[in-house]
TORRO-243290 format. One record per residue: y, x, z of N, C-alpha, C in turn; residue number from 0; chain. Coordinates in Angstrom, 2 decimals. Layout:
REM residues N
<n.c2:Y; n.c1:X; n.c3:Z; ca.c2:Y; ca.c1:X; ca.c3:Z; c.c2:Y; c.c1:X; c.c3:Z; loti:NUM; kevo:A>
...
//
This chain:
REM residues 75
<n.c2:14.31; n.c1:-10.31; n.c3:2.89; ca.c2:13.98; ca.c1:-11.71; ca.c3:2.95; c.c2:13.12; c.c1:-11.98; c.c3:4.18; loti:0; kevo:A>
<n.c2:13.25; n.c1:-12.84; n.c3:4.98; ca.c2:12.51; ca.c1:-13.32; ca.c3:6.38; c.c2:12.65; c.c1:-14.89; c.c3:6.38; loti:1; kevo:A>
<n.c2:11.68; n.c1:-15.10; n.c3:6.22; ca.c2:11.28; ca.c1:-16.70; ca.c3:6.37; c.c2:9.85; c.c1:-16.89; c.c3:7.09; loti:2; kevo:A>
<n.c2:9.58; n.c1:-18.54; n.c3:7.64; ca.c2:8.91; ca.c1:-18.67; ca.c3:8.21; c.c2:7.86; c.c1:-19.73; c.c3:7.38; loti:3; kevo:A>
<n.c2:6.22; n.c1:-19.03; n.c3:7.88; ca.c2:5.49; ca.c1:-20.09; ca.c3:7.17; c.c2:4.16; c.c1:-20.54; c.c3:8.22; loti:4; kevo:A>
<n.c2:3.98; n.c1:-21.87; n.c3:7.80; ca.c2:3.15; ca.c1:-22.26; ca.c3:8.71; c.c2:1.29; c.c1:-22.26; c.c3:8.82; loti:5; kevo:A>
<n.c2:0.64; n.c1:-21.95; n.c3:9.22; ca.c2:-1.06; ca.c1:-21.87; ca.c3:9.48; c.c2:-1.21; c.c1:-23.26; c.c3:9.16; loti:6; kevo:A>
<n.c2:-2.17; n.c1:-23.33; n.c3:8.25; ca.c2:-2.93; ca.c1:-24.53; ca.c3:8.27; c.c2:-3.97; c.c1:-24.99; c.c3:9.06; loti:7; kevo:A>
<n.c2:-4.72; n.c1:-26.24; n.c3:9.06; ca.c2:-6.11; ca.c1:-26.00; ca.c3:9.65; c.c2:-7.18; c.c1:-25.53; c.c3:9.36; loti:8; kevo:A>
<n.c2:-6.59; n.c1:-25.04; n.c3:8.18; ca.c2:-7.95; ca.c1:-24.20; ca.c3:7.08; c.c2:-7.56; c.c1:-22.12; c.c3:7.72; loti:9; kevo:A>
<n.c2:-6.54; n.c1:-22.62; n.c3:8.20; ca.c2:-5.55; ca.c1:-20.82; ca.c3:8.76; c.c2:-5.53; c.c1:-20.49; c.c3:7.64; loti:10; kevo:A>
<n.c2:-4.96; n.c1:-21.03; n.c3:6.30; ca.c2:-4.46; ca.c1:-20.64; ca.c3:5.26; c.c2:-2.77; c.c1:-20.50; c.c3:5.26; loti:11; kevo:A>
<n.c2:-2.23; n.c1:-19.81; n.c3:4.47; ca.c2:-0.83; ca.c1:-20.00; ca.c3:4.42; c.c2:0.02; c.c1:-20.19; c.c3:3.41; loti:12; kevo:A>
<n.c2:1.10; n.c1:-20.94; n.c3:2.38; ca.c2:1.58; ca.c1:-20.42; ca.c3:1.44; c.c2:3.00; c.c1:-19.39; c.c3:1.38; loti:13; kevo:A>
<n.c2:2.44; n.c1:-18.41; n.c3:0.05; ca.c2:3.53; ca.c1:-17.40; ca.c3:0.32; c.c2:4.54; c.c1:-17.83; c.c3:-0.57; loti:14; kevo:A>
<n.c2:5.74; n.c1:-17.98; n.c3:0.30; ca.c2:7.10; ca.c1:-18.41; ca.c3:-0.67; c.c2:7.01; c.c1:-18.14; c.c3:-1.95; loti:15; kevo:A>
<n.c2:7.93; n.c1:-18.92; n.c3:-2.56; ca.c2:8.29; ca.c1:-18.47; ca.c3:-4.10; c.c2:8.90; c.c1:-17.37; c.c3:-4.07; loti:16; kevo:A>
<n.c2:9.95; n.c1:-17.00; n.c3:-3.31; ca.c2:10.95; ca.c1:-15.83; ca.c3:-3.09; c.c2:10.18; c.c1:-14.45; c.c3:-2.81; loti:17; kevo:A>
<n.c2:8.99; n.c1:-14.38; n.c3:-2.55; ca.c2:8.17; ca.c1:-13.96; ca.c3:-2.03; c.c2:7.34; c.c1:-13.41; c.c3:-3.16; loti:18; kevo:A>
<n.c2:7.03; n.c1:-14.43; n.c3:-3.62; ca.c2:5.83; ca.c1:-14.18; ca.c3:-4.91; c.c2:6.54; c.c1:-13.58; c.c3:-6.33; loti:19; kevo:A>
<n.c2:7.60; n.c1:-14.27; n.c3:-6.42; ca.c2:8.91; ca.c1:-13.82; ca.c3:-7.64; c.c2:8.90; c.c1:-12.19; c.c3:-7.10; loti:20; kevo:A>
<n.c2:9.33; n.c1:-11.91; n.c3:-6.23; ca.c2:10.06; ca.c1:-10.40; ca.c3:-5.81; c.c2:8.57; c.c1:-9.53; c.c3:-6.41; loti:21; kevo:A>
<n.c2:7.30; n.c1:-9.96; n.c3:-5.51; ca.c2:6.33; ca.c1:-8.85; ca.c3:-5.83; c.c2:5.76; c.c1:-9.54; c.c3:-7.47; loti:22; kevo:A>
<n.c2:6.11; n.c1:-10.27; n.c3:-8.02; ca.c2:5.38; ca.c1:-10.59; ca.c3:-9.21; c.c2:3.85; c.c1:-10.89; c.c3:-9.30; loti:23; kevo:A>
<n.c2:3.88; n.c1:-11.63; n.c3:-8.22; ca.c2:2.52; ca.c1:-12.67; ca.c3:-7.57; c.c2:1.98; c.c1:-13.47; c.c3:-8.43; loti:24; kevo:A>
<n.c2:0.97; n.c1:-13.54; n.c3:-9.47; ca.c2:0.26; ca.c1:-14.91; ca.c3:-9.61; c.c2:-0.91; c.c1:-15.10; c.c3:-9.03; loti:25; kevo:A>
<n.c2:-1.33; n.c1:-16.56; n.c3:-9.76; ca.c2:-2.13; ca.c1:-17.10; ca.c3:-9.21; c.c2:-3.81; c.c1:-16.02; c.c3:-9.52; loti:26; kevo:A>
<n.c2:-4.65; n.c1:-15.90; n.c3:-8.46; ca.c2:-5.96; ca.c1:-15.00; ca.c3:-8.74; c.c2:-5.59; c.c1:-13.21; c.c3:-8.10; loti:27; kevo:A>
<n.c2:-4.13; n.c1:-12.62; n.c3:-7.73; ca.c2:-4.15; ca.c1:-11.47; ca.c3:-7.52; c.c2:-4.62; c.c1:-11.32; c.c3:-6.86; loti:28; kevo:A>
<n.c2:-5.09; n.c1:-10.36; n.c3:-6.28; ca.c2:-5.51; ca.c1:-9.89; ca.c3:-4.98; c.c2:-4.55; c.c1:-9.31; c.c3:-4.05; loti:29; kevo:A>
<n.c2:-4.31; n.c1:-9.37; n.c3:-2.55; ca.c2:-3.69; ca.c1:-9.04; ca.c3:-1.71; c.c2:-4.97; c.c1:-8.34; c.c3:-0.33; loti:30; kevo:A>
<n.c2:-3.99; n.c1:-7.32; n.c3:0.39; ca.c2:-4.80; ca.c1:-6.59; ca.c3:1.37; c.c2:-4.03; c.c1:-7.41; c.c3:2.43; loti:31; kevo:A>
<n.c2:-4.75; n.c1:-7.59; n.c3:3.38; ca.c2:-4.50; ca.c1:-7.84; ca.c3:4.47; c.c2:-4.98; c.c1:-7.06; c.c3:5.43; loti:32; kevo:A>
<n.c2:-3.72; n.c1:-6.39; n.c3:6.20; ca.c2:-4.08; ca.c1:-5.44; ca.c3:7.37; c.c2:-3.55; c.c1:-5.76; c.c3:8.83; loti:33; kevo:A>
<n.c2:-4.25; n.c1:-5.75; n.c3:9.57; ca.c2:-4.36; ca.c1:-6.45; ca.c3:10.94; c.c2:-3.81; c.c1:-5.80; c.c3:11.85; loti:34; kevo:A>
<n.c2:-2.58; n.c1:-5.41; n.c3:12.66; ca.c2:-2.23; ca.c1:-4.29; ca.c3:13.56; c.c2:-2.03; c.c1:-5.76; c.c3:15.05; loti:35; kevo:A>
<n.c2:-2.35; n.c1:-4.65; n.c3:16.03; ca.c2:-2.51; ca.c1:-5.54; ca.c3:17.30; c.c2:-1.36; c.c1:-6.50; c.c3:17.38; loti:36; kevo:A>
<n.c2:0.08; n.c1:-6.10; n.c3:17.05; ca.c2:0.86; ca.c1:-7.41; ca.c3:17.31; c.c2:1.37; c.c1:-8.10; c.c3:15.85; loti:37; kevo:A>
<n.c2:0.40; n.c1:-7.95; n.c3:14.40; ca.c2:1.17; ca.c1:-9.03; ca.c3:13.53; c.c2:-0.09; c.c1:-8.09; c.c3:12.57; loti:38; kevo:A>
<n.c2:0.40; n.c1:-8.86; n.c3:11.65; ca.c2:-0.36; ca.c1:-9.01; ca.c3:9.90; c.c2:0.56; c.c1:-8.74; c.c3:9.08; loti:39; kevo:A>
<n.c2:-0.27; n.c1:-7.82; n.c3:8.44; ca.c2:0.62; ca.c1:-7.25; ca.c3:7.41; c.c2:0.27; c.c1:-7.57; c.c3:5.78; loti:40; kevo:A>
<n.c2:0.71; n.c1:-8.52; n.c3:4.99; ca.c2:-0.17; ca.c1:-8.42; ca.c3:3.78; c.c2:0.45; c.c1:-7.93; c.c3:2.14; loti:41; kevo:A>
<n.c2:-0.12; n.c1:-7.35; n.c3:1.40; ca.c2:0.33; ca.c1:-5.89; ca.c3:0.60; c.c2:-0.61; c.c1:-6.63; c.c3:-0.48; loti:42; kevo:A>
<n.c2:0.23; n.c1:-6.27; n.c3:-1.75; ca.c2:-0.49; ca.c1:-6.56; ca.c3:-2.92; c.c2:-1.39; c.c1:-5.61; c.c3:-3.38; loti:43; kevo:A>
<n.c2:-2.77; n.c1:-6.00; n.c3:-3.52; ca.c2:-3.66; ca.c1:-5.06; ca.c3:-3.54; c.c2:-3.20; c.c1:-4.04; c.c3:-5.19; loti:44; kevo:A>
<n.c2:-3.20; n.c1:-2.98; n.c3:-4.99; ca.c2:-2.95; ca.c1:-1.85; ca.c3:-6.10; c.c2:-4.27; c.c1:-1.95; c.c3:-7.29; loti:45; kevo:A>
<n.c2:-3.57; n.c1:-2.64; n.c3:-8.44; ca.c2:-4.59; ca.c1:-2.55; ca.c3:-9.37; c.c2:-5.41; c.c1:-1.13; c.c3:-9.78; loti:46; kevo:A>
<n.c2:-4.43; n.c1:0.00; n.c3:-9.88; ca.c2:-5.50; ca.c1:1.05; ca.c3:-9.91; c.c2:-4.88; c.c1:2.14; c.c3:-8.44; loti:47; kevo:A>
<n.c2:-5.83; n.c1:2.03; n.c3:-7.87; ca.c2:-5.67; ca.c1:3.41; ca.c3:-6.42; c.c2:-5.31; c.c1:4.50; c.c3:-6.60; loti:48; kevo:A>
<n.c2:-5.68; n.c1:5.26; n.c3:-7.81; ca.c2:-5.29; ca.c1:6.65; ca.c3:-7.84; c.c2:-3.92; c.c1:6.68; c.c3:-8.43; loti:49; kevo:A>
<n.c2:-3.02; n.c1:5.77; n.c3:-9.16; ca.c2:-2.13; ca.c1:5.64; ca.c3:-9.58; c.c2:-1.28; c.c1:5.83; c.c3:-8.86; loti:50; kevo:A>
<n.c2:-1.71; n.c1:5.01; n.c3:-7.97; ca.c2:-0.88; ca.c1:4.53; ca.c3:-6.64; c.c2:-0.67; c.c1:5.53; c.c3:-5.76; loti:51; kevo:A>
<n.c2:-1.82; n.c1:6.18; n.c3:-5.52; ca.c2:-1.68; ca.c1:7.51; ca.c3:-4.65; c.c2:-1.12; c.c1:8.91; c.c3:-4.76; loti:52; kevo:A>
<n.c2:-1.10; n.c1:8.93; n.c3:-6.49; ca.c2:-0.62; ca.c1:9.93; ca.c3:-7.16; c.c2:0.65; c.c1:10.64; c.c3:-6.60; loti:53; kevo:A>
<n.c2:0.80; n.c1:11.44; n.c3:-6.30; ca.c2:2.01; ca.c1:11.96; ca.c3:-5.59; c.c2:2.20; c.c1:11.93; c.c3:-4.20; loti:54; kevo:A>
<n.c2:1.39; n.c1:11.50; n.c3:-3.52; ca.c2:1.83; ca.c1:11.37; ca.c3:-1.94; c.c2:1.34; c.c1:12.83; c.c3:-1.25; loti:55; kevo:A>
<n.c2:2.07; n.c1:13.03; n.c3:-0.11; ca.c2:2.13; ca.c1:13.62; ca.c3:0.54; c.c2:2.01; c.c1:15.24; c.c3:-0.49; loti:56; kevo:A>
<n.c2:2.66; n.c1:15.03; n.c3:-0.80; ca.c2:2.91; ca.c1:16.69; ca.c3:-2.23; c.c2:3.20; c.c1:17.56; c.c3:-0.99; loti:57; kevo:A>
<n.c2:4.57; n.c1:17.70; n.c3:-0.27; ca.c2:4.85; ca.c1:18.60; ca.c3:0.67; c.c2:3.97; c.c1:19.08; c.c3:1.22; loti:58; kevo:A>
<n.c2:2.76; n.c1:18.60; n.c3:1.75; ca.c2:1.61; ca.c1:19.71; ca.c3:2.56; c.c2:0.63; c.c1:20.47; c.c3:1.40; loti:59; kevo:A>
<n.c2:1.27; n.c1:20.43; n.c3:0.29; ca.c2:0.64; ca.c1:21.52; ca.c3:-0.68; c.c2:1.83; c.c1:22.29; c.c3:-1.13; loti:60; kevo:A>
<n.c2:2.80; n.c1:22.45; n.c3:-1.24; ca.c2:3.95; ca.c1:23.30; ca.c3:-0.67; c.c2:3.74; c.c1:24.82; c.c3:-1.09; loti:61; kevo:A>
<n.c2:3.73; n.c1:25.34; n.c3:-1.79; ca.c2:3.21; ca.c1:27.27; ca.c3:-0.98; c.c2:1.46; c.c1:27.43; c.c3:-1.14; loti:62; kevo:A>
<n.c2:0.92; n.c1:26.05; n.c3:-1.16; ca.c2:-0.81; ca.c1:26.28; ca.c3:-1.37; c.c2:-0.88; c.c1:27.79; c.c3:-2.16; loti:63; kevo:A>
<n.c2:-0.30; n.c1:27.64; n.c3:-3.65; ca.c2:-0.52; ca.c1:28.50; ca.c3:-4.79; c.c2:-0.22; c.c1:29.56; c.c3:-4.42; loti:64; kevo:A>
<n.c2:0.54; n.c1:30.17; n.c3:-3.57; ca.c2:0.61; ca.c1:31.77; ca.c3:-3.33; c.c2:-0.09; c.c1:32.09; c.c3:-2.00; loti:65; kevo:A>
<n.c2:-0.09; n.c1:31.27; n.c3:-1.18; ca.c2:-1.43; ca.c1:31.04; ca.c3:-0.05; c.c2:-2.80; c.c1:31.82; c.c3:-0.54; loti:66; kevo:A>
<n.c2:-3.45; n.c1:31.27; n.c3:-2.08; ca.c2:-4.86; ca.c1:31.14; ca.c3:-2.56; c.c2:-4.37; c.c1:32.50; c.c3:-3.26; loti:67; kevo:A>
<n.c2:-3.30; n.c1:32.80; n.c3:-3.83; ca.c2:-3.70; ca.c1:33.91; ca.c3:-4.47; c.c2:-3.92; c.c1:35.09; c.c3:-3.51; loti:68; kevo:A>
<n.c2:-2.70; n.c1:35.31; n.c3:-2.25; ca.c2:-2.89; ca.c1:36.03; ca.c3:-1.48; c.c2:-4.51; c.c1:36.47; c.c3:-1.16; loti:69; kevo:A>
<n.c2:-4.82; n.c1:34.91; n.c3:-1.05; ca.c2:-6.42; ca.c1:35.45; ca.c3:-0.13; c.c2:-6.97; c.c1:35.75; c.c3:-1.10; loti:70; kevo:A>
<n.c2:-7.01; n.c1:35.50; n.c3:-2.44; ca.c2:-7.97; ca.c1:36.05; ca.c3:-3.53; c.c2:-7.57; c.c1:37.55; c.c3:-3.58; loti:71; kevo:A>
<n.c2:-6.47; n.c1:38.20; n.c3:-3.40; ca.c2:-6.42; ca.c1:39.68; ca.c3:-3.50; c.c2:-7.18; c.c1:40.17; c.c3:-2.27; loti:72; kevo:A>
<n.c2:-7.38; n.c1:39.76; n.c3:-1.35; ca.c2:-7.63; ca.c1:40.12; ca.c3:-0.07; c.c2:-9.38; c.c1:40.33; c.c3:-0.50; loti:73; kevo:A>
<n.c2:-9.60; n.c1:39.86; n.c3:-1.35; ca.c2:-11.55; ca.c1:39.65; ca.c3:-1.68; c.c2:-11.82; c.c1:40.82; c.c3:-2.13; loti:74; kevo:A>
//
């Protein structure tokens, strides 16, 4: 979905219905807004963080477990 919305004089904006329906937006959520040099990015803030984070980046623990045991025989 790509649509266009306009700045107010308050530099407020409203976010489409199509918009708010898809992420299941009401009124009071919280949203992040993150600032990269050429645009704005804004993300529904994650009611709980660790939930959210749970599982990422698994692959760089990979092999950890025979890594730690190795070095524990090595002691």
């Amino acid at each position: 979905m790509a649509t266009t919305v306009t700045l107010s004089s308050k530099y407020q904006i409203v976010i489409p219905q199509e918009a708010r329906k898809a992420l299941s937006l009401s009124a009071g959520d919280e949203l992040l807004v993150l600032s990269k040099p050429d645009r704005v990015v804004i993300i529904p803030k994650p009611k709980k963080f660790a939930k959210r984070m749970m599982g990422l980046h698994q692959e760089v623990w990979q092999g950890a477990e025979a890594y730690l045991q190795d070095e524990r025989k090595d002691w």
